[in-house]
DRENKOLKE-175006 format. One record per atom (N, C-alpha, C): x negated, y, z negated; residue number from 1; atom name. Coordinates in Angstrom, 2 decimals. Atoms other than C-alpha are relative to their C-alpha. Layout:
N
X;Y;Z;NUM;CA
...
//
This chain:
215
-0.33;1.33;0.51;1;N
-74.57;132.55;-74.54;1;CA
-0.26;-0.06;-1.51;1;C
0.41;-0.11;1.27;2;N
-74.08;131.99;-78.20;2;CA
-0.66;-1.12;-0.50;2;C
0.58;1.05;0.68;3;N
-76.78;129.42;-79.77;3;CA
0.57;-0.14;-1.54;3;C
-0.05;0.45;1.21;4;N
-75.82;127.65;-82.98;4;CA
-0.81;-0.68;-0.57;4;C
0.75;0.10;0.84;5;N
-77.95;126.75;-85.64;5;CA
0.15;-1.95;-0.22;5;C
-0.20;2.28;0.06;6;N
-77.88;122.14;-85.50;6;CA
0.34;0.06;-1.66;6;C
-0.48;0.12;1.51;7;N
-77.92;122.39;-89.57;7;CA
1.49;0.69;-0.48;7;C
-1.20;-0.84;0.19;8;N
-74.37;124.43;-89.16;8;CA
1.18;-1.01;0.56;8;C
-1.08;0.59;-0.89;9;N
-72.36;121.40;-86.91;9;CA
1.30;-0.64;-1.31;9;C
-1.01;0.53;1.32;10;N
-71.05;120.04;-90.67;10;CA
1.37;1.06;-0.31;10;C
-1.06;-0.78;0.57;11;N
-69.61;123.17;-91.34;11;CA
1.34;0.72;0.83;11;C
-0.91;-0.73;-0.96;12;N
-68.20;124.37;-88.00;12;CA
0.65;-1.21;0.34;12;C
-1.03;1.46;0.07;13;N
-66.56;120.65;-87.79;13;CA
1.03;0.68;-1.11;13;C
-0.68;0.00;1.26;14;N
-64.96;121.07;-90.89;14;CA
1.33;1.25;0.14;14;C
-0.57;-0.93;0.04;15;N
-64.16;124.55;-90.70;15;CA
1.23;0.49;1.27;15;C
-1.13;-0.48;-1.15;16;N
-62.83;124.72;-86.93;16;CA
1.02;-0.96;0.18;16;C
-1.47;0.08;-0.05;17;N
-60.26;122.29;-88.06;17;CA
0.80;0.47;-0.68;17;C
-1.26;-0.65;0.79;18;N
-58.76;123.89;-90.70;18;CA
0.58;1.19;0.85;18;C
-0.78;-1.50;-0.66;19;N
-58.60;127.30;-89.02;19;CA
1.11;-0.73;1.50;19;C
-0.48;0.43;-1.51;20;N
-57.40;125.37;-85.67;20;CA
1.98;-0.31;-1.05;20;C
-1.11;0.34;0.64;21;N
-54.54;123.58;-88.41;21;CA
0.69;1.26;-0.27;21;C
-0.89;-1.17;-0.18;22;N
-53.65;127.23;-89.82;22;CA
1.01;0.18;1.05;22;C
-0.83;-0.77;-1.77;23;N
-53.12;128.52;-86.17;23;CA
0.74;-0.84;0.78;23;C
-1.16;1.04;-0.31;24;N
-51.10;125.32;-85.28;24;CA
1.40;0.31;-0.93;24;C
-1.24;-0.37;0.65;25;N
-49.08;126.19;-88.21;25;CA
0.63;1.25;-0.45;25;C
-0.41;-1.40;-0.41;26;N
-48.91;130.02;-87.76;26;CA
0.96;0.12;1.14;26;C
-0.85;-0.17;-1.27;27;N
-47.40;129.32;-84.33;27;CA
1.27;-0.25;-0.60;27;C
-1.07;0.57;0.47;28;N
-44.91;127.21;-85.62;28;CA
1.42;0.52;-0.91;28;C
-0.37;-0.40;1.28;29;N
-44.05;128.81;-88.96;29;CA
-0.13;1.28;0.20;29;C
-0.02;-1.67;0.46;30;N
-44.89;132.44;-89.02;30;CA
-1.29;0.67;1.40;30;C
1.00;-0.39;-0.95;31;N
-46.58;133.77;-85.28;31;CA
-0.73;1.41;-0.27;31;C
1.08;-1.39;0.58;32;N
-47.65;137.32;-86.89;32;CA
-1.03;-0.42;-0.34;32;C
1.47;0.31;0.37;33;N
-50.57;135.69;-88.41;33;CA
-0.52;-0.44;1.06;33;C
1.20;1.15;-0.46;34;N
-51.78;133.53;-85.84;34;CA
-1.35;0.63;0.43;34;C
1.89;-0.64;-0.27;35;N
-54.94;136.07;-84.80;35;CA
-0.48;-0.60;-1.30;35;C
1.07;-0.12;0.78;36;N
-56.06;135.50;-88.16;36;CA
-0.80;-1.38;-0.35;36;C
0.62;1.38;-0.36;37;N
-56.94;131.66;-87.91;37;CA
-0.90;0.19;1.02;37;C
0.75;-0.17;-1.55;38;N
-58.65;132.55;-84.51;38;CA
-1.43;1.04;-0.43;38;C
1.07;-0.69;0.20;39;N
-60.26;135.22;-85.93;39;CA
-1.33;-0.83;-1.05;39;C
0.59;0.89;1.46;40;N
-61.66;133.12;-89.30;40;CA
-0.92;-0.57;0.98;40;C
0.72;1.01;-0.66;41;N
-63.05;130.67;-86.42;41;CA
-1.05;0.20;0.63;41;C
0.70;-0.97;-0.66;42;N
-64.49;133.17;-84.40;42;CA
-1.53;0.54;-0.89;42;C
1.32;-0.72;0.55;43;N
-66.60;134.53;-87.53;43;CA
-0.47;-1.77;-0.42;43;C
1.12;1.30;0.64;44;N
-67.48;130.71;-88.57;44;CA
-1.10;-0.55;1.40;44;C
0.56;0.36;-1.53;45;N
-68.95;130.65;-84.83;45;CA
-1.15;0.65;-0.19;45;C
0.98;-1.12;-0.11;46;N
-70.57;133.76;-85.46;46;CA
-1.47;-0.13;-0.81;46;C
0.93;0.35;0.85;47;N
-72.45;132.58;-88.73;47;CA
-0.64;-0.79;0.30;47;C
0.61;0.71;-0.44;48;N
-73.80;130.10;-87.37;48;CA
-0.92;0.01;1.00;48;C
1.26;-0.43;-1.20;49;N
-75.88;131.70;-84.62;49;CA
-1.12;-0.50;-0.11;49;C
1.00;0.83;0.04;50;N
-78.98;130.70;-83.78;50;CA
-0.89;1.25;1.16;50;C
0.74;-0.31;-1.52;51;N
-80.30;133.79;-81.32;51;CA
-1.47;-0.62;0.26;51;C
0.98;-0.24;-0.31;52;N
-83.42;133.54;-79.73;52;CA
-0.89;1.20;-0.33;52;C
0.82;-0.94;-0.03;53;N
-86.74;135.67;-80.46;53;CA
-0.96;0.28;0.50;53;C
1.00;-0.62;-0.16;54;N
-88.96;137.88;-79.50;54;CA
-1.60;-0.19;-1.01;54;C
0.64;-0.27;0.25;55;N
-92.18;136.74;-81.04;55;CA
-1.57;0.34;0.03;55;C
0.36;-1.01;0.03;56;N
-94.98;139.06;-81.68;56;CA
-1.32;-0.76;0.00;56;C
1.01;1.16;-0.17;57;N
-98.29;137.24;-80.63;57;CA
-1.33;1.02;-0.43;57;C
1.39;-0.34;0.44;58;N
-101.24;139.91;-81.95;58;CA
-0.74;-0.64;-1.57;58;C
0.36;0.47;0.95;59;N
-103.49;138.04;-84.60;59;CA
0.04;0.46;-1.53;59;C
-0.28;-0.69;1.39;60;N
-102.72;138.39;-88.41;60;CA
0.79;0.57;0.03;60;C
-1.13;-0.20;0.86;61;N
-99.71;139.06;-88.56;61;CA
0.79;-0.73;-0.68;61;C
-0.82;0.58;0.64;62;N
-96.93;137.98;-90.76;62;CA
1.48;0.60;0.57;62;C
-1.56;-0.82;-0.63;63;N
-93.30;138.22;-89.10;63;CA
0.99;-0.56;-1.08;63;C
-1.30;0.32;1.04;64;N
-89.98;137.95;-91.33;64;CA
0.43;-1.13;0.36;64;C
-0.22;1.24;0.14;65;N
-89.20;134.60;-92.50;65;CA
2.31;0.26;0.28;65;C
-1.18;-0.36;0.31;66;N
-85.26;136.10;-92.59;66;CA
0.29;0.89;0.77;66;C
-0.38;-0.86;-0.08;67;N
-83.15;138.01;-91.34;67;CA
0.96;0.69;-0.81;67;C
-0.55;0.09;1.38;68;N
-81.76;140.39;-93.71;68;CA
-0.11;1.92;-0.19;68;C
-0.10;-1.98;0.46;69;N
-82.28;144.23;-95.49;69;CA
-1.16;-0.59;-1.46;69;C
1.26;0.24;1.07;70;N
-85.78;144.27;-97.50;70;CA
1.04;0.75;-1.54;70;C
-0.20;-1.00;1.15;71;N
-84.83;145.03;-101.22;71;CA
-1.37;-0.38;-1.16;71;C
1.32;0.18;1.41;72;N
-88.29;144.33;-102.98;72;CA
-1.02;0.07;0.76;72;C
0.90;0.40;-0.39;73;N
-91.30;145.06;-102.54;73;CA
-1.24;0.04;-0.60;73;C
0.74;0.33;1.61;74;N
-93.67;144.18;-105.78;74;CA
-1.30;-0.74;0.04;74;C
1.66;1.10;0.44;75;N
-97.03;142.68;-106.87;75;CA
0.36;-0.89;-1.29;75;C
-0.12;1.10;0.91;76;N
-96.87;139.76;-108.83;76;CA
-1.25;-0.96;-0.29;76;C
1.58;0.16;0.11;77;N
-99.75;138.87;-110.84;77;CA
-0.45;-2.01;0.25;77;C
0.05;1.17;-0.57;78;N
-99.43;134.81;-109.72;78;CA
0.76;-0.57;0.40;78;C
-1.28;1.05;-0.53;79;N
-97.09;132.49;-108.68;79;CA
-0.28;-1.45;-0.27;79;C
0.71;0.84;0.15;80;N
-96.97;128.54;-109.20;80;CA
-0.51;-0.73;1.52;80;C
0.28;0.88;-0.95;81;N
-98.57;127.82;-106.03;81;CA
-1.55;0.50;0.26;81;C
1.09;-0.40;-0.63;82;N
-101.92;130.08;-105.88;82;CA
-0.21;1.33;-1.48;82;C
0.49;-0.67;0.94;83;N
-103.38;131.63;-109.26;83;CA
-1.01;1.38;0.12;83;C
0.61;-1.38;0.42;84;N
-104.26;135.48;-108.75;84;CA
1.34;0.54;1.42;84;C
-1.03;-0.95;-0.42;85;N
-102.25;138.56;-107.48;85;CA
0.45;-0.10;1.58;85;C
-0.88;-0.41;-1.56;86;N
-99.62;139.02;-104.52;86;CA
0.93;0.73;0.05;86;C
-1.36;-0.81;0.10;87;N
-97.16;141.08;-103.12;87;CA
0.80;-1.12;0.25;87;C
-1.10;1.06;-0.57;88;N
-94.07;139.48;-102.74;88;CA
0.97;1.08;0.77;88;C
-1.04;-0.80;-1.31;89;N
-91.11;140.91;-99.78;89;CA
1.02;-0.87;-0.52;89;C
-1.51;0.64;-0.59;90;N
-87.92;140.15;-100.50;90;CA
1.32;0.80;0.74;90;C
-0.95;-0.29;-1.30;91;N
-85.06;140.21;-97.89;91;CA
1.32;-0.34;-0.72;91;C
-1.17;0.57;0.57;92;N
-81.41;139.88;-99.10;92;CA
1.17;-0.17;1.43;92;C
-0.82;0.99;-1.02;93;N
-79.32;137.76;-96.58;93;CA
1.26;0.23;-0.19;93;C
-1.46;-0.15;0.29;94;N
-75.43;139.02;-96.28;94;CA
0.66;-0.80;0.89;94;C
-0.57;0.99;-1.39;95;N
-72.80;136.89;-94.72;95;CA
0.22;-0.24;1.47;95;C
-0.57;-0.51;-1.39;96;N
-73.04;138.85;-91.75;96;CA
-1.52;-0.19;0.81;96;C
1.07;0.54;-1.02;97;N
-76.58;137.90;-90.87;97;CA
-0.07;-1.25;0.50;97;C
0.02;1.25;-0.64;98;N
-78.17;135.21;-89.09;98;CA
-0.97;-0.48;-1.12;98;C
0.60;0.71;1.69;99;N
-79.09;132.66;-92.16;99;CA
-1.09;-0.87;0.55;99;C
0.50;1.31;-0.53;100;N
-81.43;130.31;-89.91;100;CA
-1.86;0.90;-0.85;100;C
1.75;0.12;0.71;101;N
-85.57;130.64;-91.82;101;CA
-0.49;0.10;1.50;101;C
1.08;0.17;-1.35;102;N
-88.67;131.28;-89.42;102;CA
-1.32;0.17;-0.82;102;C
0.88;-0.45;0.31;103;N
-91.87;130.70;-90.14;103;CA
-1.06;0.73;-0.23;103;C
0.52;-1.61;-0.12;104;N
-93.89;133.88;-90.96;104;CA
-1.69;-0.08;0.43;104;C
1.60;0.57;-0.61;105;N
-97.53;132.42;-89.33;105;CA
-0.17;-1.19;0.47;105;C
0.64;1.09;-0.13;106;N
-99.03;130.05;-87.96;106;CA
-0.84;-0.77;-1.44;106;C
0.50;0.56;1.11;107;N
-99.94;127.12;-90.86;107;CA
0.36;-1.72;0.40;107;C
-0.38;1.14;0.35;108;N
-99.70;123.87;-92.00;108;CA
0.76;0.20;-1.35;108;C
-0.68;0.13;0.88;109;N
-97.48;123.00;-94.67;109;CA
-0.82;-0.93;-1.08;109;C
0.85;0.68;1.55;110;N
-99.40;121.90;-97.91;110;CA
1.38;-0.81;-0.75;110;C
-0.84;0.40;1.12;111;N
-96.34;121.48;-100.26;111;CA
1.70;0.79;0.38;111;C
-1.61;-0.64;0.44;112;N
-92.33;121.92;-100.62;112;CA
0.60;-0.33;-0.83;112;C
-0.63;0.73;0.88;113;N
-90.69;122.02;-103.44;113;CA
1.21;0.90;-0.47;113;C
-1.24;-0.28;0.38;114;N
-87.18;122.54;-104.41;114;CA
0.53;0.18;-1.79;114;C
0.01;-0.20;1.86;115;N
-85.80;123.98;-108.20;115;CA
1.61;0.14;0.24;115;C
-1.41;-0.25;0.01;116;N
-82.47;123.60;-108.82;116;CA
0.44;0.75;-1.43;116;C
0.03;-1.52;0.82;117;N
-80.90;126.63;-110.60;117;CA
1.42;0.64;-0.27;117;C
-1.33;-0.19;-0.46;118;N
-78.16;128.94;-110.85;118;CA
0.28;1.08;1.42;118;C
-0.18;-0.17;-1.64;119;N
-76.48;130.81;-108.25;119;CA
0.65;1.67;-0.21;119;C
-0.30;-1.78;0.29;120;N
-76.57;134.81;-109.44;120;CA
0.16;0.62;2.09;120;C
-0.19;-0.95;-1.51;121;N
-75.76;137.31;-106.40;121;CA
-1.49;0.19;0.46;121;C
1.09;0.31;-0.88;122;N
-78.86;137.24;-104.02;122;CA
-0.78;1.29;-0.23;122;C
0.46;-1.94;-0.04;123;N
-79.16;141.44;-104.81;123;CA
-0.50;0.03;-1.57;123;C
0.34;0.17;1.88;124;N
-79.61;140.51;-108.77;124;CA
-1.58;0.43;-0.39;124;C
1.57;-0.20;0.40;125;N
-83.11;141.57;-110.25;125;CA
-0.64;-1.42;0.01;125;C
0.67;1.20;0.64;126;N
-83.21;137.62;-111.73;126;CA
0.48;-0.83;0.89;126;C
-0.39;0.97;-0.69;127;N
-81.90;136.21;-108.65;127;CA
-1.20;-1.28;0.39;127;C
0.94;0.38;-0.65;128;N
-85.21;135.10;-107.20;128;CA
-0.59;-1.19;-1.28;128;C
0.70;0.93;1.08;129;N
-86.76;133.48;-110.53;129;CA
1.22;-1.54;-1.07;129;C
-0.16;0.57;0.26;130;N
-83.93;132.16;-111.51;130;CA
1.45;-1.14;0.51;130;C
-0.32;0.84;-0.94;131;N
-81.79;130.60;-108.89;131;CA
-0.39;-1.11;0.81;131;C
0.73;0.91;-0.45;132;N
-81.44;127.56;-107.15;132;CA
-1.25;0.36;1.46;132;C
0.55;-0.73;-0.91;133;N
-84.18;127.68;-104.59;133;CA
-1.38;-1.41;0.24;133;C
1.34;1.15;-1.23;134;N
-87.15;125.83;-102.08;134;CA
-1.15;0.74;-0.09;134;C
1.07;-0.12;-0.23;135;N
-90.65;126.87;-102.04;135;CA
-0.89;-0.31;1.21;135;C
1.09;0.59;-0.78;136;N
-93.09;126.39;-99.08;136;CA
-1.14;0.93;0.19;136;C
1.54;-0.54;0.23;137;N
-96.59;126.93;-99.26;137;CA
-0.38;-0.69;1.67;137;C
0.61;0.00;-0.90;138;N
-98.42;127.46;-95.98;138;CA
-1.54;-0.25;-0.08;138;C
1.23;0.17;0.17;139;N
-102.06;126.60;-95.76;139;CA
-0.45;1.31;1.47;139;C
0.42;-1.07;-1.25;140;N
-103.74;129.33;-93.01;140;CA
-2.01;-0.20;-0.05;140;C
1.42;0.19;-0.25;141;N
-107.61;127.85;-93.29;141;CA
-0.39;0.84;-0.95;141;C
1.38;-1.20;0.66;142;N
-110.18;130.37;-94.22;142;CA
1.16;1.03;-0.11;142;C
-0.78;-1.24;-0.10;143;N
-107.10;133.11;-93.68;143;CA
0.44;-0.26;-1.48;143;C
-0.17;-0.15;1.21;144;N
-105.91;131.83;-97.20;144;CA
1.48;-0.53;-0.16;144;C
-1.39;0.29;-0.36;145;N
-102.13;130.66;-98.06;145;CA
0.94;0.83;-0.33;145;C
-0.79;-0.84;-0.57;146;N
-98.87;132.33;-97.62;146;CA
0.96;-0.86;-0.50;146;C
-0.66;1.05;0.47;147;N
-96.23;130.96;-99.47;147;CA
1.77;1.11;0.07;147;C
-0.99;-0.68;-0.51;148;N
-92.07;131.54;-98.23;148;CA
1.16;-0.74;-1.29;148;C
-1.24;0.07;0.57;149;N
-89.14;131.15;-100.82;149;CA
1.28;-0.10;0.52;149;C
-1.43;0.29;-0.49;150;N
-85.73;130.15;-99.66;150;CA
0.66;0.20;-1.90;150;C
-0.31;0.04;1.15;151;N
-83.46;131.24;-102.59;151;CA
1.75;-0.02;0.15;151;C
-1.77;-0.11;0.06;152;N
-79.41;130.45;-103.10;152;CA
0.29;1.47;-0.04;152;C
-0.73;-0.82;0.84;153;N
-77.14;132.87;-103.87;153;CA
0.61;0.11;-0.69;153;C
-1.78;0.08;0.37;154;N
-73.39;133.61;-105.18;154;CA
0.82;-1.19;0.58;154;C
-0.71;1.24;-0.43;155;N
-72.09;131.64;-102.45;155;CA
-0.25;-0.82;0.61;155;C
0.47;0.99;-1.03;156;N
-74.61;129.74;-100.83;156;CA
-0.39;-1.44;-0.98;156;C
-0.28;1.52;1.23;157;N
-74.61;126.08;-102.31;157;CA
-1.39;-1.07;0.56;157;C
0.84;0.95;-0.86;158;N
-77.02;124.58;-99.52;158;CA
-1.17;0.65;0.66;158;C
1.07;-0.29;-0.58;159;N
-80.52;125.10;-98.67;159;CA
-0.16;-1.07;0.84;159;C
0.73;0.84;-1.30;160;N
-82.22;123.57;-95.54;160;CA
-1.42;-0.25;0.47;160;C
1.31;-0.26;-0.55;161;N
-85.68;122.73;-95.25;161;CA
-0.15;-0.89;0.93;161;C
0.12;0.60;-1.58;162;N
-86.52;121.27;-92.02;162;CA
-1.78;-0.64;0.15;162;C
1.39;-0.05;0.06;163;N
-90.27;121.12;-92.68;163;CA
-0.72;-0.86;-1.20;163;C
0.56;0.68;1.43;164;N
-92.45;118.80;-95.06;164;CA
-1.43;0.00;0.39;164;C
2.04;0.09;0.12;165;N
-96.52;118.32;-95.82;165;CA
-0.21;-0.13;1.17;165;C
1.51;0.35;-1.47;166;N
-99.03;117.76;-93.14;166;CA
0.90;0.51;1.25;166;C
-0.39;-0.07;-1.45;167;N
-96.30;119.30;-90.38;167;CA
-0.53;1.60;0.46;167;C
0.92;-1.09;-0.39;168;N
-98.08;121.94;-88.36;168;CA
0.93;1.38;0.73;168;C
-0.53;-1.12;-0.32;169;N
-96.16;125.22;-87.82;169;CA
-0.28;1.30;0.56;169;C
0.05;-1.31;-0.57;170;N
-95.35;128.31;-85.60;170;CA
0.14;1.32;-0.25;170;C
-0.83;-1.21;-0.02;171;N
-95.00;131.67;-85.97;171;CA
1.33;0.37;0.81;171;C
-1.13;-0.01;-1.22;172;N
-91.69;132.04;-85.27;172;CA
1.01;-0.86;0.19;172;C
-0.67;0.77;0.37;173;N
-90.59;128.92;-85.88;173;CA
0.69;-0.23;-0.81;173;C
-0.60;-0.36;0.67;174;N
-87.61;127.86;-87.03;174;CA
-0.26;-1.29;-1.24;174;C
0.43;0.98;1.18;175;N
-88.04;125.93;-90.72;175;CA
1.18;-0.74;-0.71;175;C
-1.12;0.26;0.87;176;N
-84.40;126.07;-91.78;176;CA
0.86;0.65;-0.66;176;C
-1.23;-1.27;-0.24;177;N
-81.56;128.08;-93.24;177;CA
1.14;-0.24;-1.35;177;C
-1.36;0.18;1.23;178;N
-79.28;128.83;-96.06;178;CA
0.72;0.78;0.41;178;C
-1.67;0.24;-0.62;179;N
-75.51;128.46;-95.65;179;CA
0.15;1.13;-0.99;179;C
-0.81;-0.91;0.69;180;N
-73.69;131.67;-96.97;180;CA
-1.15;1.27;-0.56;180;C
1.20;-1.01;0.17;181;N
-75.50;134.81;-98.64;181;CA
-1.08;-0.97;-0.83;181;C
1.02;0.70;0.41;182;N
-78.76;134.38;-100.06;182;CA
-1.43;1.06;0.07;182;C
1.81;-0.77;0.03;183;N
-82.58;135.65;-100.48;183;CA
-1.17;-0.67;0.25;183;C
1.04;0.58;0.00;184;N
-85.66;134.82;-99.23;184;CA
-1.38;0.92;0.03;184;C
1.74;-0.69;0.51;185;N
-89.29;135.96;-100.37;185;CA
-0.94;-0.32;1.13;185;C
1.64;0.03;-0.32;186;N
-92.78;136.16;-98.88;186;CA
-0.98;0.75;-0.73;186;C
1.30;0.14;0.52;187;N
-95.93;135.98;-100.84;187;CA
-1.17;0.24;0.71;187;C
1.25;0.00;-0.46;188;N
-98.80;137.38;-99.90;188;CA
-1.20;-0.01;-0.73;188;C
0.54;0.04;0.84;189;N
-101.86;136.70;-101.48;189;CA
-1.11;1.61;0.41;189;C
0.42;-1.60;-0.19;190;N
-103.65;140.47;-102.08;190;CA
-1.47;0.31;0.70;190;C
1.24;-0.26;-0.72;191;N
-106.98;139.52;-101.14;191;CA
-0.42;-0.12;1.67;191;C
-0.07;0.30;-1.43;192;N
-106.07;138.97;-97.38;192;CA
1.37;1.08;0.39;192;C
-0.85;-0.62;0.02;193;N
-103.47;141.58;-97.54;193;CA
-0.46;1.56;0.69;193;C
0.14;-1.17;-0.51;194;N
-104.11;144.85;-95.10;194;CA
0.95;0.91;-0.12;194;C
-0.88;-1.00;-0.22;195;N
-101.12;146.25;-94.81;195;CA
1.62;-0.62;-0.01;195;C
-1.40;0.04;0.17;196;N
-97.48;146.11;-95.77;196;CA
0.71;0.70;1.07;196;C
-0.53;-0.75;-1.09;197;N
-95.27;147.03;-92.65;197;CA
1.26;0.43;0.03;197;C
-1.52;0.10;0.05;198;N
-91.96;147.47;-94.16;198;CA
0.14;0.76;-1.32;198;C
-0.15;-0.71;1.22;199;N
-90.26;149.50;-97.22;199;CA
1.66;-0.86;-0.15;199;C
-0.93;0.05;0.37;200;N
-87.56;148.89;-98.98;200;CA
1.50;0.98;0.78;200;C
-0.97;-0.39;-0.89;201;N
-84.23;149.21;-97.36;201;CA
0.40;-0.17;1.37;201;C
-0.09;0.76;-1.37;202;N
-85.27;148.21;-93.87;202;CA
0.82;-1.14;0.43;202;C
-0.69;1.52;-0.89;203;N
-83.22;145.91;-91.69;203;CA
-0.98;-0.79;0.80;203;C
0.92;0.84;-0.76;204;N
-85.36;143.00;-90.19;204;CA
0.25;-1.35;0.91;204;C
-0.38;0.57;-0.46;205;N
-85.10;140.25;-88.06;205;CA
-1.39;-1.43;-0.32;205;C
0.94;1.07;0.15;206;N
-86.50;136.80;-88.92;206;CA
-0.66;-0.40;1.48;206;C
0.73;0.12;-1.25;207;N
-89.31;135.82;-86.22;207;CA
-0.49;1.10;0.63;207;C
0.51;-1.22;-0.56;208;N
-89.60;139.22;-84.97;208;CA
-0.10;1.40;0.07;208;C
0.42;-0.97;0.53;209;N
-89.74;141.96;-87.18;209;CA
-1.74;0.05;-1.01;209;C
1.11;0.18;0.69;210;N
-93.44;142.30;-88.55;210;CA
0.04;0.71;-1.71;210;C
-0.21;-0.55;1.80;211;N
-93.53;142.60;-92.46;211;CA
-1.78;0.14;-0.26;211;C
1.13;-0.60;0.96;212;N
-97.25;142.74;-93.24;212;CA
-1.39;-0.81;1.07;212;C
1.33;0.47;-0.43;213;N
-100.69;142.69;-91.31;213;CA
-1.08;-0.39;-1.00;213;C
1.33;0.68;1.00;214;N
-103.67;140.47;-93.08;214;CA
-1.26;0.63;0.93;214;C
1.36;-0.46;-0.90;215;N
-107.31;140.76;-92.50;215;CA
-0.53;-0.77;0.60;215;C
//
């Protein structure tokens, strides 16, 4: 059964009438094309997924906020949400994944905040700093916070956060989702940081690929 993503019904409205109009007027006008309306509809079905996951219940971990293909994986000596060193993970989101966010721990949500930006290719060195893009900072107690980036791309125009302050979150859960390609980060802060579980180049699955055990 294919699940769709609730923040996607705008676009698969929209979209499964035009393609439906095409393929009304492929029949009509020119029947060689008409697969390719069907098909168009087929992949706006597809983007929109929503599977179900597998997630990974041993303590301290961090599972992928994305699903995607790691292309970073760096120390960064602060960030504006938590003043001293972290790694950061980033994942680059192609049109062919599933775009829906998951939250990478159990937390509360301290803060979200949104920067509006431009809209470089998601694979760019300066995509991350200087694209549009969402912030959420996790609180994790005594474990320390954990903060997840949602970042535009080229052709993604719409971020989705689903989540605001004081709401209390799953590992696993879903937070929200950008439409079209795109990038999203995780921050770890270094002093709760055991182990990195991923390299560059990996394919991952938001919710239930593990990116990095804490202590």
């Amino acid at each position: 059964m294919l699940f769709l993503a609730r923040w996607g019904w705008k676009e698969i409205a929209l979209f499964g009438l035009l393609w439906t109009g095409l393929g009304v007027g492929a029949f009509f006008l020119f029947k060689p094309i008409i697969a390719l309306p069907a098909l168009l509809l087929l992949w706006t079905l597809w983007f929109f997924r929503d599977p179900e996951r597998r997630v990974p219940a041993e303590p301290g971990l961090l599972v992928s906020p994305a699903d995607g293909t790691v292309t970073e994986v760096s120390r960064v000596p602060r960030t504006d949400f938590f003043d001293e060193p972290a790694t950061r993970i980033g994942i680059f989101l192609s049109v062919f994944n599933v775009h829906v966010n998951r939250a990478p721990c159990d937390g509360v949500v301290k803060t979200t905040r949104y920067t509006p930006g431009k809209f470089l290719d998601a694979r760019h060195p300066d995509s991350g700093a200087q694209n549009e893009a969402n912030a959420i900072l996790l609180e994790r107690g005594p474990d320390g916070p954990i903060l997840v980036r949602q970042v535009a791309g080229a052709i993604a125009r719409r971020i989705v956060c689903a989540i605001k302050p004081e709401d209390k979150v799953e590992r696993g859960q879903r937070i929200g989702m950008i439409k079209f390609g795109s990038r999203t980060e995780l921050y770890v802060p270094e002093r709760v940081l055991s182990e990195v579980a991923v390299k560059i180049g990996d394919t991952v699955k938001g919710g239930e690929t593990i990116l990095a055990r804490t202590r």
